[in-house]
C-alpha positions as CSV (number, residue, x, y, z in Angstrom):
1,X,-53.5,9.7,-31.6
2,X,-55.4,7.1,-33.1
3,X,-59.0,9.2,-33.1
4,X,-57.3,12.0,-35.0
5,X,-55.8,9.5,-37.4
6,X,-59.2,8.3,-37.9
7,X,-60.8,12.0,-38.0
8,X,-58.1,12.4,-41.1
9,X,-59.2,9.3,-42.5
10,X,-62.3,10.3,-43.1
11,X,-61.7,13.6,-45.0
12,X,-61.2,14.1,-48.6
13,X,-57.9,13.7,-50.5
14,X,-57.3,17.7,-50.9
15,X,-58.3,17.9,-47.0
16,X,-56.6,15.6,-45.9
17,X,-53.4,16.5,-47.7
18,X,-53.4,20.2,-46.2
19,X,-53.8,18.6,-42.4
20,X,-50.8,16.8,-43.3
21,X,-48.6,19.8,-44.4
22,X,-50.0,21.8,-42.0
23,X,-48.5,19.1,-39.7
24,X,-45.3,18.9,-41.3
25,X,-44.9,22.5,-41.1
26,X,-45.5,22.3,-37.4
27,X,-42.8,19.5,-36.9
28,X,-39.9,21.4,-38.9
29,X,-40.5,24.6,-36.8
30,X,-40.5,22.0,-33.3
31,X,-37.2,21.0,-34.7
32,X,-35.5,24.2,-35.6
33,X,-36.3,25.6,-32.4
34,X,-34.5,22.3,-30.2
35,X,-31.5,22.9,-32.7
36,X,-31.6,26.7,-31.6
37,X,-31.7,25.9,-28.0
38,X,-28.9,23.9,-28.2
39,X,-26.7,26.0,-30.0
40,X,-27.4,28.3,-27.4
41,X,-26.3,26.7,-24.4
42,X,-23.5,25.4,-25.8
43,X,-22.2,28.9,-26.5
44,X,-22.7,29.7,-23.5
45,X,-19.6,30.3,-20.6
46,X,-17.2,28.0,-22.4
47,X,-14.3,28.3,-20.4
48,X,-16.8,26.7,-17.6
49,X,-16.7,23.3,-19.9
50,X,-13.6,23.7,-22.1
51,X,-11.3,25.2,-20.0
52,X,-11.4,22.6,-17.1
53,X,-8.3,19.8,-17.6
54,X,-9.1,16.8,-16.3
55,X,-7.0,16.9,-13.6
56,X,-7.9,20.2,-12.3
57,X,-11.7,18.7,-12.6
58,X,-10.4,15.6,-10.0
59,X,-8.5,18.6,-8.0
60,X,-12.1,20.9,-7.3
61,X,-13.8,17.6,-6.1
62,X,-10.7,15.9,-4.0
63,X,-9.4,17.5,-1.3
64,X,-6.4,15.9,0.9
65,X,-6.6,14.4,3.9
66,X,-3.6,16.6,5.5
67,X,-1.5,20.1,4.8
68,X,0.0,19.6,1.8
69,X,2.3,22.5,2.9
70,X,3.8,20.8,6.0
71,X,7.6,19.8,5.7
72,X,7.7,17.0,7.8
73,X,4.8,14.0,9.1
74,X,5.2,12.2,12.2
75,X,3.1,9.0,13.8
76,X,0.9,10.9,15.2
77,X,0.4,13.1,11.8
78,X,-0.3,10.0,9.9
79,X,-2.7,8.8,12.7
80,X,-5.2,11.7,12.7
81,X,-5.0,11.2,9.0
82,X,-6.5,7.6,9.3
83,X,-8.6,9.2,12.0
84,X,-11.0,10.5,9.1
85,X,-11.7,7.2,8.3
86,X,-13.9,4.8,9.6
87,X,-12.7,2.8,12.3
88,X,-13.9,-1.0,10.0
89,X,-12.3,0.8,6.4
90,X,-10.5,-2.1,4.6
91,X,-7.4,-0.7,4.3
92,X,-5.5,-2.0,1.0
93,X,-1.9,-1.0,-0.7
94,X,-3.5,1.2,-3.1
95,X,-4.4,3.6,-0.3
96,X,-0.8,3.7,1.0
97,X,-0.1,5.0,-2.1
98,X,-2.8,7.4,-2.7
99,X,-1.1,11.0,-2.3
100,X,-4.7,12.1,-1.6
101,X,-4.9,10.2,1.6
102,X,-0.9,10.2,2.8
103,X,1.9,12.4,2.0
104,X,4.4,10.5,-0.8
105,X,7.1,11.1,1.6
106,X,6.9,10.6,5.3
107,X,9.2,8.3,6.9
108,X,6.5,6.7,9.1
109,X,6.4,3.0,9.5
110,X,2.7,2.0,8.4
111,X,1.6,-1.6,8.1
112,X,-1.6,-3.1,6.8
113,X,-2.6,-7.0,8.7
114,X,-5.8,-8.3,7.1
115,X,-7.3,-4.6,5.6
116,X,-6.8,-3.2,9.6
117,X,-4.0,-0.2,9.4
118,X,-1.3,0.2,12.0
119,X,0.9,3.1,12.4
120,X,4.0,2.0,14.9
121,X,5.6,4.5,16.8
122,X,9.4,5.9,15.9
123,X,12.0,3.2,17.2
124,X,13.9,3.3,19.9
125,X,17.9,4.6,19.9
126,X,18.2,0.7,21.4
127,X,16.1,-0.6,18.4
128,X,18.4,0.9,15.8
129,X,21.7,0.3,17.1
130,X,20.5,-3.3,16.9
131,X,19.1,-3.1,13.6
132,X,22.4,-1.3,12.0
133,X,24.9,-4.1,13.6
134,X,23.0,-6.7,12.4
135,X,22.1,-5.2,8.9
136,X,26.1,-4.2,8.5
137,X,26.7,-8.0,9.0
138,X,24.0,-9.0,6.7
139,X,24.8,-7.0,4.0
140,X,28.8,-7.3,4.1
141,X,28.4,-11.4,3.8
142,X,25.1,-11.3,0.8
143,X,27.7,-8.5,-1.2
144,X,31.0,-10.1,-0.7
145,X,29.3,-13.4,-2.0
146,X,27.3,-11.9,-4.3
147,X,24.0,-13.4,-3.2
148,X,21.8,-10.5,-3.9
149,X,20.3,-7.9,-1.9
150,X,19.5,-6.9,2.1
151,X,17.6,-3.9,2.9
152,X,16.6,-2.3,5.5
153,X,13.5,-0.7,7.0
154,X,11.4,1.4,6.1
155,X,10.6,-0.7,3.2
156,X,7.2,-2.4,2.0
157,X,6.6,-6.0,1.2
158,X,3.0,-6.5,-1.1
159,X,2.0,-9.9,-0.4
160,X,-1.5,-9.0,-1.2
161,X,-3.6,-5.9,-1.8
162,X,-4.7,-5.9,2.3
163,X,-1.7,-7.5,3.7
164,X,1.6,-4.6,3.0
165,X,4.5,-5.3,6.0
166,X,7.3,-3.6,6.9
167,X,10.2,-5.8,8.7
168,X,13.1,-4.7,9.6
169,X,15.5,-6.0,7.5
170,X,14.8,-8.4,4.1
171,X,16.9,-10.6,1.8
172,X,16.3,-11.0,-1.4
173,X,17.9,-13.7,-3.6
174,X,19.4,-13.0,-6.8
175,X,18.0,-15.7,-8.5
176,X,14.6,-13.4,-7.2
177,X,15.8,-10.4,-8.8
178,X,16.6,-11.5,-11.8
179,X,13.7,-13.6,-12.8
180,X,11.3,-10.6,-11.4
181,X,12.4,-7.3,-13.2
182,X,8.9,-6.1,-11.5
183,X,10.1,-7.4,-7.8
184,X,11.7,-4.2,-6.9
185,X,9.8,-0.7,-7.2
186,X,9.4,2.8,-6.2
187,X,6.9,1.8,-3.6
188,X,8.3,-1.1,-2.5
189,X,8.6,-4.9,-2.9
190,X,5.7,-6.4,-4.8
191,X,6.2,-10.1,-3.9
192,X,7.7,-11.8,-0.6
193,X,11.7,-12.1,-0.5
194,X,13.4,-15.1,0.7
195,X,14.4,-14.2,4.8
196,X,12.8,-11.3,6.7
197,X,14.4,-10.2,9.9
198,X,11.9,-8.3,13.0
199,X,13.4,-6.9,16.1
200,X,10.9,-7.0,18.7
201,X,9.6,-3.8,20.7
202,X,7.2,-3.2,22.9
203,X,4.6,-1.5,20.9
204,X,5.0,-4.7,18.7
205,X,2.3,-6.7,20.3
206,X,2.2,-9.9,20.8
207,X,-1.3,-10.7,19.1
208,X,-0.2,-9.1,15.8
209,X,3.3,-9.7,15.8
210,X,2.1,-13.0,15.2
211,X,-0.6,-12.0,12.6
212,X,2.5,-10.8,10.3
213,X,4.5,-14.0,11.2
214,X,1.6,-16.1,9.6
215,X,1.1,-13.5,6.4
216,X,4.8,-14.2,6.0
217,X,4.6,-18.1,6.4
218,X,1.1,-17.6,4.1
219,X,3.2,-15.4,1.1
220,X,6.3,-17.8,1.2
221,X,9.3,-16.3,3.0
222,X,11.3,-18.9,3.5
223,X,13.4,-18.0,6.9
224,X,12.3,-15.4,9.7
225,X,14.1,-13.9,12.4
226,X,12.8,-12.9,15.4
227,X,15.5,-10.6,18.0
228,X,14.4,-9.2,21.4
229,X,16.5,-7.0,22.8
230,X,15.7,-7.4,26.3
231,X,16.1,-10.9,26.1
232,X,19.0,-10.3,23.8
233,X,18.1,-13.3,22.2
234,X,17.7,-14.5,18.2
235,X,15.5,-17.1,17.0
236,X,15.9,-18.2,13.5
237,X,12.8,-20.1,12.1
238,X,12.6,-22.0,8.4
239,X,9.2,-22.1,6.6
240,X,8.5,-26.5,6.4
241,X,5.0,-27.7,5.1
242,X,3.5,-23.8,5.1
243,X,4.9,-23.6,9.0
244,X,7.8,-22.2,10.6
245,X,10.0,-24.8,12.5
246,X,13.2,-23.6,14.6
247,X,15.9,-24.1,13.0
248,X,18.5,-21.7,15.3
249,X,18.8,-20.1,18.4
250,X,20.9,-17.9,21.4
251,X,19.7,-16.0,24.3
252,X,22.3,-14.0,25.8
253,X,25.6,-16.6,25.0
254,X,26.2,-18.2,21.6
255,X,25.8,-18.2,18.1
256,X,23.0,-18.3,15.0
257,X,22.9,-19.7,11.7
258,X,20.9,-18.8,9.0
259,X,20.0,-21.7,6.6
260,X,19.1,-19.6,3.4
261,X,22.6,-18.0,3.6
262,X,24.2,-20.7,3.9
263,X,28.1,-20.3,6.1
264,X,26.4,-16.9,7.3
265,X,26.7,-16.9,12.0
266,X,26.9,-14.0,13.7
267,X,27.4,-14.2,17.3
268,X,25.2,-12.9,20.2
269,X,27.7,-10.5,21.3
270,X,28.1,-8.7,18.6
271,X,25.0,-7.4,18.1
272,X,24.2,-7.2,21.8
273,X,27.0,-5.2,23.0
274,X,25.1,-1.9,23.0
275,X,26.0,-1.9,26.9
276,X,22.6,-1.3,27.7
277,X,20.5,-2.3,31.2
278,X,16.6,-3.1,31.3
279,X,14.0,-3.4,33.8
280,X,11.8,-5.8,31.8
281,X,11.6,-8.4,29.5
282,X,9.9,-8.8,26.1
């Protein structure tokens, strides 16, 4: 470029001035023909670019994970779902509720420890006759005081995005509920209530059975309860100093208190009175 600027230089003023329309000449006609080829393409298929919502645009490059024409979704459903992954994935609460990945409604108890998923298997006929006589004690004493509110499972508990449980049963305060009008949601609890409740099966193993116990101590509930059925016991534990401590327990005989609901014991025998034998202890 510089050479022919210095060729140009060296012509005379009427030369030099018809080089330099003949070059401006040339530019306009370069320009005119990019405008024309743009014109042209965008006229061209425009349903192709104008058509296309947004969300039809995230539909033709998502597919999900399962049939989204199947009724029903048991464990083993939701397992070959999580199959597709890969086995180290860091599972968080935003994937639980990603319809992409699982189905909004499918009744299967899913938990997330430290980012690793776990899908338990349905209860046991022993496990829920457990779970209602102690929930239909629960709930009868937090409503007839007025305390706040007991649920029952399946329900999830956010203490963090990788960390989403499921116990059995929860209490949560009313002093919780009312200073939190984001506590309770759709998809579940997004903080940690006051007392959590576990009934212990086998397929609860022992190794992370006690991974959730510390994610509980770690997010704050204040009282867990821990009932095996075979031992037909109940051990009620109060969070002191960021660990849980004792605080009440029966095997078989006798009575526990709860120290969050306070005046609240419920006797052995009348939540182990299922008239049920076993061959072996948890």
């Amino acid at each position: 470029m510089k050479a022919l600027l210095d060729l140009i230089s060296q012509l005379d003023e009427a030369r030099q001035a018809k080089v330099l329309a003949l070059a401006q000449l040339l530019l306009e006609e370069q320009q005119n023909k990019v405008q024309e080829d743009n014109a042209s393409y965008e006229s061209s298929s425009p349903t192709e670019f104008e058509e296309i919502s947004e969300e039809e645009e995230e539909d033709s490059i998502i597919t999900s994970y399962y049939d989204v024409n199947q009724d029903s979704f048991s464990a083993e459903d939701i397992q070959a779902i999580i199959d597709q992954f890969p086995k180290k994935r860091k599972w968080t609460f935003a994937d639980l509720q990603n319809e992409y990945i699982f189905p909004k409604e499918h009744f299967v108890k899913i938990e997330i420890i430290n980012f690793k998923i776990y899908v338990m298997p349905d209860p046991t006929t022993l496990h829920q006759e457990i779970l209602t006589l102690l929930s239909a004690h629960l709930t009868l004493f937090v409503s007839s005081k007025r305390l706040g509110k007991t649920m029952v499972a399946p329900v999830s508990i956010k203490i963090d995005e990788g960390n989403v449980l499921k116990p059995d049963i929860i209490f949560l305060s009313l002093e919780q509920i009312e200073s939190n009008p984001d506590l309770i949601t759709p998809q579940g609890i997004q903080g940690v209530p006051h007392l959590v409740v576990e009934v212990i099966s086998p397929a609860n193993y022992k190794k992370r059975r006690e991974a959730k116990k510390q994610r509980y101590a770690e997010g704050g509930v204040l009282e867990y309860w821990e009932l095996k059925p075979k031992k037909k016991s109940i051990t009620i534990e109060t969070l002191e100093e960021g660990e849980y401590k004792i605080y009440s327990e029966a095997k078989k005989t006798g009575a526990v208190r709860s120290k969050i609901l306070e005046g609240f014991e419920v006797e052995l025998s009348q939540i182990y009175n299922v008239g049920m034998s076993f061959d072996k202890e948890i």
